[in-house]
NURO-824597 format. One record per residue: residue number from 1; x, y, z of N, C-alpha, C in turn; residue in three letters. Coordinates in Angstrom, 3 decimals. Each point is the difference from the previous one (the first is absolute). Layout:
! NURO-824597
TORKE  bavo       n_x       n_y       n_z      ca_x      ca_y      ca_z       c_x       c_y       c_z  fiba
TORKE   NUM         X         Y         Z         X         Y         Z         X         Y         Z   ALA
...
END
This chain:
! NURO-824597
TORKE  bavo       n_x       n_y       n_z      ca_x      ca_y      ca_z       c_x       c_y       c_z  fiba
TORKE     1    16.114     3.812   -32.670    -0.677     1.259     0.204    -0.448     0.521    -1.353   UNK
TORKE     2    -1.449     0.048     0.192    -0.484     0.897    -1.364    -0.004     1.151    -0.033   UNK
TORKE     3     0.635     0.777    -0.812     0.222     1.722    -0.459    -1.638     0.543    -0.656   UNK
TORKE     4    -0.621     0.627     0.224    -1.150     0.753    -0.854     0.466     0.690    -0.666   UNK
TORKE     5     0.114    -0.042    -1.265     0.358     1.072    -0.979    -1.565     0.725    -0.647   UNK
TORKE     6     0.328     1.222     0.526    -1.149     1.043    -0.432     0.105     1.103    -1.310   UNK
TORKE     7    -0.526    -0.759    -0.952     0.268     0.858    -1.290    -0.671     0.678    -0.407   UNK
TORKE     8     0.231     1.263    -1.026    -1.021     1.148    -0.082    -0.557    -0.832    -1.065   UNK
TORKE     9    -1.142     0.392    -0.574    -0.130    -1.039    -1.626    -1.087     0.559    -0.483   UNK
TORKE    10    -1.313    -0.370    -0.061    -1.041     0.553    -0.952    -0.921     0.714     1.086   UNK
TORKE    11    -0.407     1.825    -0.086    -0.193     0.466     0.929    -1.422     0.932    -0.731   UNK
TORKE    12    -0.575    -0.802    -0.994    -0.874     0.416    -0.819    -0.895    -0.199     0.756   UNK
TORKE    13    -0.592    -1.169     1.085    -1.402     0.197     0.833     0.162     1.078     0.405   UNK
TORKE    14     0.929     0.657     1.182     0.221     0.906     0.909    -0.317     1.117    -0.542   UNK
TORKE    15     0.535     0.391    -1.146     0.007     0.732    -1.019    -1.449     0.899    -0.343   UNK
TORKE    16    -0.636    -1.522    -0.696    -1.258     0.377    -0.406    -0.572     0.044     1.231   UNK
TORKE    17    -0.037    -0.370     1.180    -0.676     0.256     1.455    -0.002     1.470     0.490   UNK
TORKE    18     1.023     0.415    -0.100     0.521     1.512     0.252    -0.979     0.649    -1.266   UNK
TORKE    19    -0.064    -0.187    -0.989    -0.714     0.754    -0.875    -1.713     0.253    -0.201   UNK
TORKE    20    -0.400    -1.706     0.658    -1.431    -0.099    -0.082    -0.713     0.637     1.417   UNK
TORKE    21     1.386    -0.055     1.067    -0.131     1.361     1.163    -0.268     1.512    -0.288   UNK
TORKE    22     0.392     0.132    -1.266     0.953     1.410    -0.359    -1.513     0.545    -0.305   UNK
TORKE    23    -0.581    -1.173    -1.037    -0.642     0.716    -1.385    -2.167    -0.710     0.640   UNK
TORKE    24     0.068    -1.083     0.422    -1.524    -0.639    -0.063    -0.415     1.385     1.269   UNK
TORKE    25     0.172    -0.177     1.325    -0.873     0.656     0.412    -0.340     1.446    -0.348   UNK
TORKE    26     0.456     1.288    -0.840    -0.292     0.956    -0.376    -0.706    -0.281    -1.465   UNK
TORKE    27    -0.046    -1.071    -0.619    -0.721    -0.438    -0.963    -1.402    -0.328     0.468   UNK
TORKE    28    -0.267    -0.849     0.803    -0.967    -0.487     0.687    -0.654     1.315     0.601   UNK
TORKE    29     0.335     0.868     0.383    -0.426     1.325     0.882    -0.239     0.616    -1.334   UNK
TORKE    30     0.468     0.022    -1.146    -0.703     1.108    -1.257    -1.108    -0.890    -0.267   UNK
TORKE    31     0.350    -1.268    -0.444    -1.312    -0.555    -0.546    -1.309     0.323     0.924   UNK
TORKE    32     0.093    -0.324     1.137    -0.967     0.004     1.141    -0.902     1.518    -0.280   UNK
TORKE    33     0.844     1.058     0.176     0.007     1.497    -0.020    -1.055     0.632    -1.580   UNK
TORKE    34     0.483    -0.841    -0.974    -0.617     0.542    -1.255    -1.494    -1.003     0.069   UNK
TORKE    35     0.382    -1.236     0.438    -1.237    -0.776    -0.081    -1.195     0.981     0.870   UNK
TORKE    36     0.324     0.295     1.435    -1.235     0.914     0.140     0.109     1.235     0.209   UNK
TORKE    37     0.845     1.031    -0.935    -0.194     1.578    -0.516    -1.436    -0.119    -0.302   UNK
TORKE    38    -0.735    -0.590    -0.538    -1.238     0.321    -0.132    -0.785     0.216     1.109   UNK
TORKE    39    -0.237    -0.681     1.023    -0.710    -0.268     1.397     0.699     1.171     0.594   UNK
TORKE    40     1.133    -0.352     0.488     0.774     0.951     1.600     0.842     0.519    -0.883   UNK
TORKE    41     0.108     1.241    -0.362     1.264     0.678    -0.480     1.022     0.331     0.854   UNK
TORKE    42    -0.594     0.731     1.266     1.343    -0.198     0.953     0.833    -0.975     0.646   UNK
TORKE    43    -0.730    -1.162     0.384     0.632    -1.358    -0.113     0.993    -0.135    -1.273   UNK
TORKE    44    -0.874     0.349    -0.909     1.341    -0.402    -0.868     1.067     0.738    -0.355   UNK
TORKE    45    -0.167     1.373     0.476     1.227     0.436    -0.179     0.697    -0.154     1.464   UNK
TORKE    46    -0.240    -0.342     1.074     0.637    -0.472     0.489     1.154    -1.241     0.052   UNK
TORKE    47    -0.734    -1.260    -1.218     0.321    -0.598    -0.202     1.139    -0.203    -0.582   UNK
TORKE    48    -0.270     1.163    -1.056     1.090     0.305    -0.908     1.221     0.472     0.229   UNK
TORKE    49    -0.264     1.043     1.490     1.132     0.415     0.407     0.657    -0.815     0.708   UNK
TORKE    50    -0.428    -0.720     0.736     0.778    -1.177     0.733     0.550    -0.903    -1.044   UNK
TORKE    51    -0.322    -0.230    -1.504     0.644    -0.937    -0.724     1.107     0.624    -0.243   UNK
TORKE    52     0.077     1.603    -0.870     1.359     0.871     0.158     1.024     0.156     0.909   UNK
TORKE    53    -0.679     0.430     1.142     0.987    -0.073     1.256     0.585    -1.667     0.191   UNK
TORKE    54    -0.825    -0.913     0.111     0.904    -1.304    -0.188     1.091     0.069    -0.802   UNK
TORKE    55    -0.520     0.124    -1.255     0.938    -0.603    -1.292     1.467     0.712    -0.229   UNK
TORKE    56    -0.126     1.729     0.872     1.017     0.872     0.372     0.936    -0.690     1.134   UNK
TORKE    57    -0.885    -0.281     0.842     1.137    -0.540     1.074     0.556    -1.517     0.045   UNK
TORKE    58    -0.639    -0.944    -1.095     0.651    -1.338    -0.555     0.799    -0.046    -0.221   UNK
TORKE    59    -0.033     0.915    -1.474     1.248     0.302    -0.688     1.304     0.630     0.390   UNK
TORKE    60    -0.520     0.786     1.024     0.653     0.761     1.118     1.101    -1.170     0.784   UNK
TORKE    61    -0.662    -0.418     1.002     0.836    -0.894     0.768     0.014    -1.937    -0.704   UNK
TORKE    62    -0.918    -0.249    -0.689     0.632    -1.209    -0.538     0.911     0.280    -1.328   UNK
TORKE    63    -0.192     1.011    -0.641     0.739    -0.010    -1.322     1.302     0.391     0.842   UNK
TORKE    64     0.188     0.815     0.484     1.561     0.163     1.170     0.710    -1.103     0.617   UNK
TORKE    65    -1.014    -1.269     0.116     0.551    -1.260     0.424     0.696    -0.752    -0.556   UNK
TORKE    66    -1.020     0.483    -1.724     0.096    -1.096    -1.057     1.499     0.340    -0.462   UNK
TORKE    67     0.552     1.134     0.408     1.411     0.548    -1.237     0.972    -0.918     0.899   UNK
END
């Protein structure tokens, strides 16, 4: 009979996965947002606010995961 031994060990993908969750899409939503402030200003501040409100509630419930 073979035993599976399940060990904790290098948890740096997961890690940086949780983070590139945390941090790209409210990045991606500013860049987007400043790229056309010139054209649609309200678009982009829409944009902007949805990148804030993300990046509040990331940090919010994944940084709470992460401790």
């Amino acid at each position: 009979m073979t035993t599976l031994i399940v060990e904790g060990g290098n948890y740096l993908g997961i890690f940086l996965l949780v983070l590139a969750i945390m941090f790209l899409p409210p990045l991606i939503l500013l860049i987007i947002g400043l790229a056309i402030r010139a054209k649609n200003r309200k678009t982009s501040k829409i944009l902007m606010i949805l990148a804030a409100v993300y990046l509040l509630i990331s940090l919010g419930i994944c940084g709470s995961m992460m401790i």
